[in-house]
N, C-alpha and C positions, 0 to 999 in steps of 0.2 A: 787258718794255718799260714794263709800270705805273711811274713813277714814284716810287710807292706801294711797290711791294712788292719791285720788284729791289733795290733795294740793301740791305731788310732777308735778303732769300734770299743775296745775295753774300758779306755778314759772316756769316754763320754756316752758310754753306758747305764741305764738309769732306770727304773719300774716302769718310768712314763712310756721309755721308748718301745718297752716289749709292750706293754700293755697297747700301744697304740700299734704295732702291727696284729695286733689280735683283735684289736675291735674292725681296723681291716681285713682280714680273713673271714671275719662275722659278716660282714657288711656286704662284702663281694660276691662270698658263697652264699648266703641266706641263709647260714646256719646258727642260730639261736645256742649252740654250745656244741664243743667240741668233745667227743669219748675219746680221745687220745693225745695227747700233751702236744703243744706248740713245744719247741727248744726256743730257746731267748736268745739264738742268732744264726746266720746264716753259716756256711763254711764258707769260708773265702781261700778259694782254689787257687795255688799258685800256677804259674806258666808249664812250669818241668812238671809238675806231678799231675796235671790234667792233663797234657800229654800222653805221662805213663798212664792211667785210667784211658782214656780211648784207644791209646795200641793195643794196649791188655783185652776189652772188650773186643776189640774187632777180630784180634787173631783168633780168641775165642768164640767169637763166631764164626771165625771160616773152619775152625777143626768141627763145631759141635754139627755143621751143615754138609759134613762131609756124605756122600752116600751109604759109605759103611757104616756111621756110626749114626746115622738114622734110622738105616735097615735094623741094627741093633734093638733102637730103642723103641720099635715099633710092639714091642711084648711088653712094655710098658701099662700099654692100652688097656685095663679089664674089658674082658668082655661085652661085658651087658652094659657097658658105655663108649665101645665101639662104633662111633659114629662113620657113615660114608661121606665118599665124596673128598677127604683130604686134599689141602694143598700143598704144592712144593713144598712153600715155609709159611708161617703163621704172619698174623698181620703186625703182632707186638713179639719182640723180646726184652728183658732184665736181665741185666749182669750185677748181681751187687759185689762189691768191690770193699771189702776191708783195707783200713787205711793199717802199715805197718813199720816199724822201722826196718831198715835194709841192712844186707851185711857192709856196706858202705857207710852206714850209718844216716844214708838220705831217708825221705818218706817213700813206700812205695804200694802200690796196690794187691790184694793178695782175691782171689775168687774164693766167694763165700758160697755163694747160690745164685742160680738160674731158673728162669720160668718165662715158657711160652705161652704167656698170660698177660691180660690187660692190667696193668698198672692205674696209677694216680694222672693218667697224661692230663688232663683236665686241672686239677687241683694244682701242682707242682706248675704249673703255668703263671698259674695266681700268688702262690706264692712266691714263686724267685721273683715278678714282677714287686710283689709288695718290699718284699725283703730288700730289694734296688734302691725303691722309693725311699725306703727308711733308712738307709747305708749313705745315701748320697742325700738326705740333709744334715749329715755329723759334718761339721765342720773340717777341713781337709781331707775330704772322700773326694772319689770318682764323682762325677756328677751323672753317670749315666753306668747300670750294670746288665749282665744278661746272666742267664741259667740254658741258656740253647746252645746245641752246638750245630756244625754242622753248615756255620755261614748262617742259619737262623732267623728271621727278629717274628716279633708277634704275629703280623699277619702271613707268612711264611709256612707259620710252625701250625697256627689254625688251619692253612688251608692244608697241608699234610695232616692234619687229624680230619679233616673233614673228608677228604680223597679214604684214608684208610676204613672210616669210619660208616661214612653215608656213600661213597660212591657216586653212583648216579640214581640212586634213589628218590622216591621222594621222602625228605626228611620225617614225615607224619608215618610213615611206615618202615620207620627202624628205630626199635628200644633197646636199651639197656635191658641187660633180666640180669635178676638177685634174685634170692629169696628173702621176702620185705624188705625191700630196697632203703624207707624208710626209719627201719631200726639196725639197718648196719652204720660200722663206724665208718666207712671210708663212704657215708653221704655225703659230705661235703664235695667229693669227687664228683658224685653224681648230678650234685647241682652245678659244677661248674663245666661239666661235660652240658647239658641242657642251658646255659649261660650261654657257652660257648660255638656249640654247635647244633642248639635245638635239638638234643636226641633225651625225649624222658626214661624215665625210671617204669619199669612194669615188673611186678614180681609175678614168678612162674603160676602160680594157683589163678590168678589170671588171665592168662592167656584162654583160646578156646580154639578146639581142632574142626575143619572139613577138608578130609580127605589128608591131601599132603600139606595144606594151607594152616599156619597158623593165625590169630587173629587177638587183639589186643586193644583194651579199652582206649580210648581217643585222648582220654585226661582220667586222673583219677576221681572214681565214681562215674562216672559217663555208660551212659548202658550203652552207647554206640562205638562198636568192634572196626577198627579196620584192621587191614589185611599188614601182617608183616614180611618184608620182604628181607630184610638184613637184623641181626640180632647180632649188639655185643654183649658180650657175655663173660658175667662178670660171678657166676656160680662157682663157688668153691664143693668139689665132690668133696667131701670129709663131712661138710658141714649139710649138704644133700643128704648125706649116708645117716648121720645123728638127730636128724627132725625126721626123716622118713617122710618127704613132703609129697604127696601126689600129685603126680602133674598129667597135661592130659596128652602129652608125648613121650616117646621111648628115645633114648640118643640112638638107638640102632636103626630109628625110621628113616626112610627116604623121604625128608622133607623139600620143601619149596622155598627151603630159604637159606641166605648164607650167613652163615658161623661168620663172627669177628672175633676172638682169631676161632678158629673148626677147634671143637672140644679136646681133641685128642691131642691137639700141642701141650695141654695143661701136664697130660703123661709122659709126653717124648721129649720133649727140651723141661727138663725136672732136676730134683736131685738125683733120679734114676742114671741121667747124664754125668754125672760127678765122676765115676769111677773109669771113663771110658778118655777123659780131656787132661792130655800130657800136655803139661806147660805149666815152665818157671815159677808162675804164678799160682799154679794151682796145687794146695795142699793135697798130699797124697790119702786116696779115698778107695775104700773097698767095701763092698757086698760083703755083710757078715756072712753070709753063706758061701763066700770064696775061700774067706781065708781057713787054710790046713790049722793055723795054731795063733791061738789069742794072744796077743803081746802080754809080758810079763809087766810092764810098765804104762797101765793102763792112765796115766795122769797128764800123759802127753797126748790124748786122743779124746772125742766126744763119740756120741751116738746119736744117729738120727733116725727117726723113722722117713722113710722116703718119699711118702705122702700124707705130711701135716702140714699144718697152715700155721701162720705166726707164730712159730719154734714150737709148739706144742708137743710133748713127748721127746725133746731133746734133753741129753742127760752131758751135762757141763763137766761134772763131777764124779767119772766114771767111775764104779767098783765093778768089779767082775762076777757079784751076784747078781747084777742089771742082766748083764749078759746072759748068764746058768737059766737064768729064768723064763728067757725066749725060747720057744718050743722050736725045732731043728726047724718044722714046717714052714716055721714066719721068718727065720734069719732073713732070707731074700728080700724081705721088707724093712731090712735095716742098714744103715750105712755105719761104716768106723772112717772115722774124718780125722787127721792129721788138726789138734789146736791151730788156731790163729791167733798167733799175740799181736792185738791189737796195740798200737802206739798212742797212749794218752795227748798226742800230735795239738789237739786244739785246747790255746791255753785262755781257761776263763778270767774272769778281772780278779777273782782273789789267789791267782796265781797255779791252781789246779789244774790239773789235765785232763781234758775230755776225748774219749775213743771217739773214731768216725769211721763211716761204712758211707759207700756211694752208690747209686744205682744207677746204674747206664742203660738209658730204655730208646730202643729202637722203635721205629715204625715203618710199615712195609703197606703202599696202596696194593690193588686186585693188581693194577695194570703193570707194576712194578714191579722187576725182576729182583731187587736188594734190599735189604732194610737198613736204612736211614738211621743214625746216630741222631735223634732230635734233644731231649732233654736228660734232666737226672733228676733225681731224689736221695736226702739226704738222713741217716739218721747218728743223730748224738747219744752214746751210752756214759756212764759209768757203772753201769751192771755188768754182769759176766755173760748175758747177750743183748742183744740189742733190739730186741725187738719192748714195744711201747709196755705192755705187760711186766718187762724184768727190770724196768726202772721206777715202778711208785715210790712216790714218796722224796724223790729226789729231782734236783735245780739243774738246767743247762742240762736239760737230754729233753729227746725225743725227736717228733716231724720237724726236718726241716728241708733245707736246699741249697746246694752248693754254687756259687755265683762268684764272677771275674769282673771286671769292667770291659765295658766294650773296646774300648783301647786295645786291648792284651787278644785283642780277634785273631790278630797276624799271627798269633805264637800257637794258633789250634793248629 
């Protein structure tokens, strides 16, 4: 979007040049192929609109962390995955950030969704660094760029994952859990979080219980258990709920170990959150079960269920028999969302527009009272959402990262 710098990356844009940060990506993460699309370029964030993106995010962290509107959202929780023990705030937040045109006609930020859930922080590390590398050998680029904010540089941003992440543990006794860690898409994450901060991958069917103590193979296949002490956690409940995995803990136990981030942010900072966060930016959002009377002009609004994972059960193209057909009882588990017209903003080399969404992902150590604005992640559509699923088949979309040169530091 820089004005500055897309049209020097579009003229000297070429198959060689994506293909060579993909065999980078492969190379760094150790992944042998990627389930979800590389984009074939970076965003290149101007001064004023990564600006607006960080105010945007932060004011919306101070409303969503207010006390009222966490007491709120604490019914969020089901039950029988009511874990103890919560903290203040969770150790990660995401604000993704719909890129839009404004009634001024500038670019500006619009709130899509939220989750007090662990992100790509590992992965998007590697890649804005790659993306730098490949930007700043085109000929009249920056020669040096960043993806951090926050004052930032690599070993900075590692050691704030490593504080959020490991603590004062010892590293051999804190995993990641998934369920098959292995066969999810975002393993590249996983190897670059174990890259980066020596923390492996263990799926829940392995782990094994004494008493309040979890316990967790040493390497994969290794019959020798040690003891875990910190657990990020990287389970999606939906995806929990549709395998029906056995596991040899309840989230309602009192365990001996701490949550990275504590399960129940995955519930309370959500889309559950959407309906409750006034501000400019945020598309007006309701609990199907609030609203006295359906809009007659349902083409201006989506649907969401409140608890799905990569857009799944989101209806773009609302009719009003989607609605007749939700039973009174589940309304409360659906949201009506205010459209976001995204702005076609990133222009490709054959002159086409490509949508952009940003995600502003925070991290917050034990000892630390605030969560840290550290990186972002970026995704390019031209489908009607954005998520990696609603674009096969098509060029200049998908994972990417939003990067400035370090120069333009003074203008964060």
């Amino acid at each position: 979007m820089d004005p500055r710098l897309r049209p020097i990356f579009n003229r000297h844009f070429t198959a060689d040049l994506y293909g060579r940060m993909c065999r980078l990506m492969d190379e760094r993460l150790e992944t042998p192929r990627f389930d979800f699309r590389l984009a074939e370029s970076p965003l290149f964030l101007p001064p004023g609109l990564r600006r607006a993106c960080e105010r945007t995010a932060r004011e919306i962290l101070a409303i969503i962390r207010r006390p009222e509107i966490l007491e709120s959202c604490r019914g969020a929780v089901p039950p029988r995955y009511d874990a103890p023990n919560i903290d203040a705030l969770p150790h990660f937040l995401a604000i993704d950030l719909g890129i839009v045109t404004g009634p001024s006609g500038d670019l500006e930020p619009r709130l899509i969704e939220l989750q007090g859930f662990s992100s790509l922080y590992g992965m998007q590390l590697v890649q804005g660094e790659i993306w730098g590398e490949v930007a700043a050998s085109i000929p009249g680029m920056p020669q040096r760029f960043t993806s951090l904010f926050s004052g930032l540089d690599h070993d900075s941003y590692v050691g704030l994952l490593r504080r959020t992440i490991i603590a004062g543990a010892d590293p051999r006794e804190v995993i990641l859990l998934d369920l098959d860690p292995a066969s999810q898409k975002t393993r590249p994450d996983f190897h670059a979080t174990a890259r980066l901060i020596g923390v492996r991958s263990v799926c829940v069917s392995e782990l094994k219980r004494e008493g309040r103590k979890l316990f967790a193979p040493e390497s994969p296949g290794s019959a020798r258990m040690l003891p875990v002490r910190r657990v990020l956690h990287r389970v999606v409940f939906d995806e929990l709920e549709r395998k029906r995995v056995t596991m040899c803990f309840d989230y309602r136990d009192d365990l001996d170990v701490t949550w990275v981030a504590h399960p129940n942010w995955y519930w309370i900072w959500s889309k559950y959150t959407l309906p409750l966060i006034d501000h400019p930016a945020a598309p007006k959002t309701w609990r199907l079960s609030d609203l006295d009377r359906i809009p007659g002009d349902l083409s201006r609004f989506i649907l969401k269920p409140i608890f799905s994972f990569a857009g799944q059960g989101v209806e773009v193209d609302l009719e009003r028999s989607v609605i007749d057909a939700i039973p009174e009882e589940r309304r409360r588990e659906y949201l009506l969302q205010e459209k976001v017209a995204y702005a076609p903003a990133m222009i490709a080399p054959d002159g086409t527009g490509v949508k952009a969404e940003v995600r502003m992902m925070f991290l917050r150590p034990d000892d630390a009272g605030e969560l840290v604005l550290a990186i972002n992640l970026s995704r390019l559509s031209r489908g009607k959402m954005h998520g990696v699923d609603h674009n096969k088949g098509l060029d200049w979309v998908g994972s990417s990262v939003a990067i400035w040169p370090e120069a333009d530091r003074g203008t964060d």
